[in-house]
C-alpha positions as CSV (number, residue, x, y, z in Angstrom):
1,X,97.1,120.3,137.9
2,X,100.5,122.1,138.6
3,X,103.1,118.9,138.9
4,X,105.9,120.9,140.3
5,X,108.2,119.1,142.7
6,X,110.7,120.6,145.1
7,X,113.9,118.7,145.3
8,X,113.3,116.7,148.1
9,X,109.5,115.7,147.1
10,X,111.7,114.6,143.8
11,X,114.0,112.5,145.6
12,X,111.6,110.8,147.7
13,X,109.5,109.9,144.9
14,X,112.6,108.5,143.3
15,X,113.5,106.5,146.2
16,X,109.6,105.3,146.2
17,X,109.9,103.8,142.6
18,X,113.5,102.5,142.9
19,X,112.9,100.5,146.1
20,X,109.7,99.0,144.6
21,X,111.8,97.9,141.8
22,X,114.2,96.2,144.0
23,X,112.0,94.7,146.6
24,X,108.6,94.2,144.8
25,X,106.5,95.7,147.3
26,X,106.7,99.7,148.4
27,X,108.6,100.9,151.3
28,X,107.4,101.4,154.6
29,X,107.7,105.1,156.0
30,X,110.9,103.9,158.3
31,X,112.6,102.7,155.2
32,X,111.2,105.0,153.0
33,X,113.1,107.8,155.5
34,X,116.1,105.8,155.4
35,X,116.8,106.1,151.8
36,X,115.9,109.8,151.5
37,X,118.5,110.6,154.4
38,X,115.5,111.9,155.8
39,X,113.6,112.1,159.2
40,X,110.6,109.5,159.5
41,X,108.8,112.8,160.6
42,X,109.0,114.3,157.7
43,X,107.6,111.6,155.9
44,X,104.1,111.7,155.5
45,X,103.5,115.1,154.6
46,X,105.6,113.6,151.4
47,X,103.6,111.3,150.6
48,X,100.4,113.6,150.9
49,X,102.1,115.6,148.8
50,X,103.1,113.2,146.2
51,X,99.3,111.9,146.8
52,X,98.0,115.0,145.8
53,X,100.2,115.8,142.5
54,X,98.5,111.9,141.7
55,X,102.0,109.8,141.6
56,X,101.0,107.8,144.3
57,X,97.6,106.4,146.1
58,X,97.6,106.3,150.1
59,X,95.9,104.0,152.3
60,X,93.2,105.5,154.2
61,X,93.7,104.1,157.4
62,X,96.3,102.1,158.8
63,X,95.7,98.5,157.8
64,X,99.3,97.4,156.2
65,X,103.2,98.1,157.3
66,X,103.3,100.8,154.3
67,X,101.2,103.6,153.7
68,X,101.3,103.3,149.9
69,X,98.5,101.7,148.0
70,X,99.6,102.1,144.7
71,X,102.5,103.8,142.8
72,X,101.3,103.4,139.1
73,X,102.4,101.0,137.6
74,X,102.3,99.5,141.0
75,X,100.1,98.0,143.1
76,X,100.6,97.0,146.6
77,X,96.7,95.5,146.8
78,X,97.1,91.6,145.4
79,X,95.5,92.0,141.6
80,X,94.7,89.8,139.0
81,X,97.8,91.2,137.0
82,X,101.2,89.9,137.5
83,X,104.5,91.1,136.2
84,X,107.6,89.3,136.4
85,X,111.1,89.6,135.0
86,X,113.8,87.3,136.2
87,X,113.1,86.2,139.9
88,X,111.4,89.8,140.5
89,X,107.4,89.8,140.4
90,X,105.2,92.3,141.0
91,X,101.5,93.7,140.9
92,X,100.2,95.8,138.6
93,X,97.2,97.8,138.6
94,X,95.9,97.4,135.3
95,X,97.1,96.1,131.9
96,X,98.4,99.8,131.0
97,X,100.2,99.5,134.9
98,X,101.3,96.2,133.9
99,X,102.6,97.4,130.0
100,X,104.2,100.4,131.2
101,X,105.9,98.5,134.1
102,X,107.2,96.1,131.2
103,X,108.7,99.2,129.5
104,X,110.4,100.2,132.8
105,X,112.0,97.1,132.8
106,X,113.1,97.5,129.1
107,X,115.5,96.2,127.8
108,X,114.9,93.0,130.2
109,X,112.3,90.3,128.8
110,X,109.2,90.8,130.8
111,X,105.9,89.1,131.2
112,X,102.8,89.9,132.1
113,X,100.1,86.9,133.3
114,X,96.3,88.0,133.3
115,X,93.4,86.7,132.2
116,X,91.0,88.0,129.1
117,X,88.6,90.5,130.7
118,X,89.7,89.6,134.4
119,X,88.0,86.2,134.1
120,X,88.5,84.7,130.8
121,X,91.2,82.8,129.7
122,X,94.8,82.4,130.9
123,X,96.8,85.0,129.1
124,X,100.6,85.2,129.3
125,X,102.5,88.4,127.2
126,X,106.0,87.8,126.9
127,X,108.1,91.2,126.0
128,X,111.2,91.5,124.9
129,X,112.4,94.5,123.1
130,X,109.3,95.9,120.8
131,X,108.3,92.5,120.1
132,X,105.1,91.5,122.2
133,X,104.3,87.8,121.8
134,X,101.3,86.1,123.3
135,X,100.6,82.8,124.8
136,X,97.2,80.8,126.2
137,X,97.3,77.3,128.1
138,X,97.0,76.2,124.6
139,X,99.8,77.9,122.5
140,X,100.6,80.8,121.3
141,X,97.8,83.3,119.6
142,X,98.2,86.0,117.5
143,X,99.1,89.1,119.7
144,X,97.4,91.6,116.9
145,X,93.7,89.8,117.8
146,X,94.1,90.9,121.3
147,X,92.9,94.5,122.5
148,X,92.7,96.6,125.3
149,X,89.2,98.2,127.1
150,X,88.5,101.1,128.8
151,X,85.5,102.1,130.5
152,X,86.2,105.2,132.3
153,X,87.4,108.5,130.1
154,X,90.7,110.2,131.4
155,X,89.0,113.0,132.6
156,X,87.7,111.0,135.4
157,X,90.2,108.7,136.3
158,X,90.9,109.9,139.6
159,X,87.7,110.3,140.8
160,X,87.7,106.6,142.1
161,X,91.3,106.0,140.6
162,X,91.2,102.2,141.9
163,X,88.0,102.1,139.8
164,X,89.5,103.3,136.7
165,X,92.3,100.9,136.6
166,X,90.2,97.7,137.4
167,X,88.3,98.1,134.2
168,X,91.2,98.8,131.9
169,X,91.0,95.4,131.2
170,X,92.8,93.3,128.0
171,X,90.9,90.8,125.8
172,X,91.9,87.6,123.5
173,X,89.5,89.0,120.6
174,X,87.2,92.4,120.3
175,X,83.8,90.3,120.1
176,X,85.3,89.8,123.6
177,X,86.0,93.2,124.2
178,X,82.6,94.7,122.8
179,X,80.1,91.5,125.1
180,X,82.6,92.3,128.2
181,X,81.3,95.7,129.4
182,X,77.3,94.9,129.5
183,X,77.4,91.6,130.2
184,X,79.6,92.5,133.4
185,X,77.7,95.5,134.5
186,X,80.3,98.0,132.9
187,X,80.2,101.5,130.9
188,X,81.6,100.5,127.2
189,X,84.1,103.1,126.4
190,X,87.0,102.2,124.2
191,X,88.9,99.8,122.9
192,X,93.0,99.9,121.5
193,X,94.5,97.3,119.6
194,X,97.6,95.7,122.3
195,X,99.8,97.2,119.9
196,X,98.8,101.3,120.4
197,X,98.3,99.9,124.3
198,X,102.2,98.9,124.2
199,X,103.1,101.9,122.6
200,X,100.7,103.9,125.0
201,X,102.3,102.3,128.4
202,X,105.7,103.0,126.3
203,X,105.2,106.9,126.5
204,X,103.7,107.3,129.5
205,X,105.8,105.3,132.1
206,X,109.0,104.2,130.5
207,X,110.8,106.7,132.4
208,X,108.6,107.2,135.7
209,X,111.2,105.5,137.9
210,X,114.0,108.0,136.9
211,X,114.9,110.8,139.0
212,X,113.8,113.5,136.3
213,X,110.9,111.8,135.5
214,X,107.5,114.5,134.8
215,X,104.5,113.9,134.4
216,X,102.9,114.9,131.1
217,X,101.4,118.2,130.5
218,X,98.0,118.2,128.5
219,X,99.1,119.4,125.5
220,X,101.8,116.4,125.2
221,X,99.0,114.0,126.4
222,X,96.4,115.4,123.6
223,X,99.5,115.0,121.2
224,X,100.3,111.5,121.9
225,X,96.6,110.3,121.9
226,X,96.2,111.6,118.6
227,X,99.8,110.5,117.0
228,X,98.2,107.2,118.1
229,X,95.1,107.2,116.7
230,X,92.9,108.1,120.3
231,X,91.0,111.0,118.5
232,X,87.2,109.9,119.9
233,X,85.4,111.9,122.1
234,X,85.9,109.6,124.9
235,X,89.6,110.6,125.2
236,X,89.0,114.4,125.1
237,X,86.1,114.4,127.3
């Protein structure tokens, strides 16, 4: 997909991500416009655009004050996954949406509340720096027993995108991770350790709310997957 941005598709992309940061939700077109400098008119062909190149996710039909459904890491639909840092919380789409958001806010301590496959146990991920502790209701757990699934390969994530992220799905234990997808009614695909999931989220969206943020290109993704360790078939397919 050719990810080139003009200057203003650039800076309204950038004003997208910045005010979610502040505010916790995404902009409506009005205020969106206002923080461009930009006529609301010209607004939505924006967003199509930036639709399109896959940064953002539009509603498709009017049914909230913003047009914007999600803004990876973001969500704007209520999930299960909840980010907070400081008196700022938002939604997340997935756990990758909810580590990278983490890394966003990097070098703030972060956490991230979700349960183990969506319905399991309370599990809270407290981040600060490189150092990813884990907590249940009961205590803390050892983070390197939890893991990450996914049940849809890359090359097909944005054929029902919402899809895709609401089975990337993080687990107290892989016996967890391995009963999850059949016993639910999923597609087993693959499963990360948390830690090559942090570092994952790390690459990918650390930088996405900066103004010179790209997206990357599939020789840098096919790199990273395999510095990592993401050499099965699943993740070149």
């Amino acid at each position: 997909m050719n990810d080139t941005m003009d200057n203003t598709t650039r800076n309204v992309r950038h004003q997208l991500f910045q005010f979610y940061l502040r505010e916790c939700r995404p902009p409506t077109t009005d205020e969106l416009a206002k923080a461009s400098g930009m006529n609301v008119s010209e607004i939505p062909a924006i967003l199509k655009k930036l639709e399109d190149l896959h940064h953002i996710v539009l509603y498709k039909h009017e049914c909230a004050p913003t047009p914007i459904a999600m803004a990876h890491p973001f969500s704007h639909l209520p999930t299960s996954v909840v980010v907070s840092s400081g008196p700022r919380t938002w939604w997340a789409n997935c756990t990758w949406c909810a580590l990278g958001l983490a890394s966003m806010l990097s070098p703030a301590e972060s956490t991230v509340s979700i349960r183990s496959g969506s319905i399991g146990t309370q599990l809270q991920f407290v981040i600060q720096g490189d150092e990813v502790k884990c907590f249940t209701p009961q205590g803390e757990i050892n983070a390197s027993d939890c893991c990450v699934h996914f049940s849809v390969p890359p090359s097909t994530w944005w054929r029902d995108v919402r899809f895709a992220c609401g089975t990337i799905q993080v687990f107290a234990s892989r016996q967890e991770a391995h009963e999850w997808p059949a016993k639910r009614g999923f597609h087993s695909g693959d499963i990360i350790s948390l830690e090559t999931a942090w570092a994952l989220s790390k690459e990918w969206y650390h930088d996405k709310h900066e103004h010179g943020y790209n997206r990357k290109s599939a020789e840098e993704v096919k790199e990273l997957y395999t510095r990592l360790g993401m050499t099965s078939d699943f993740w070149s397919s």
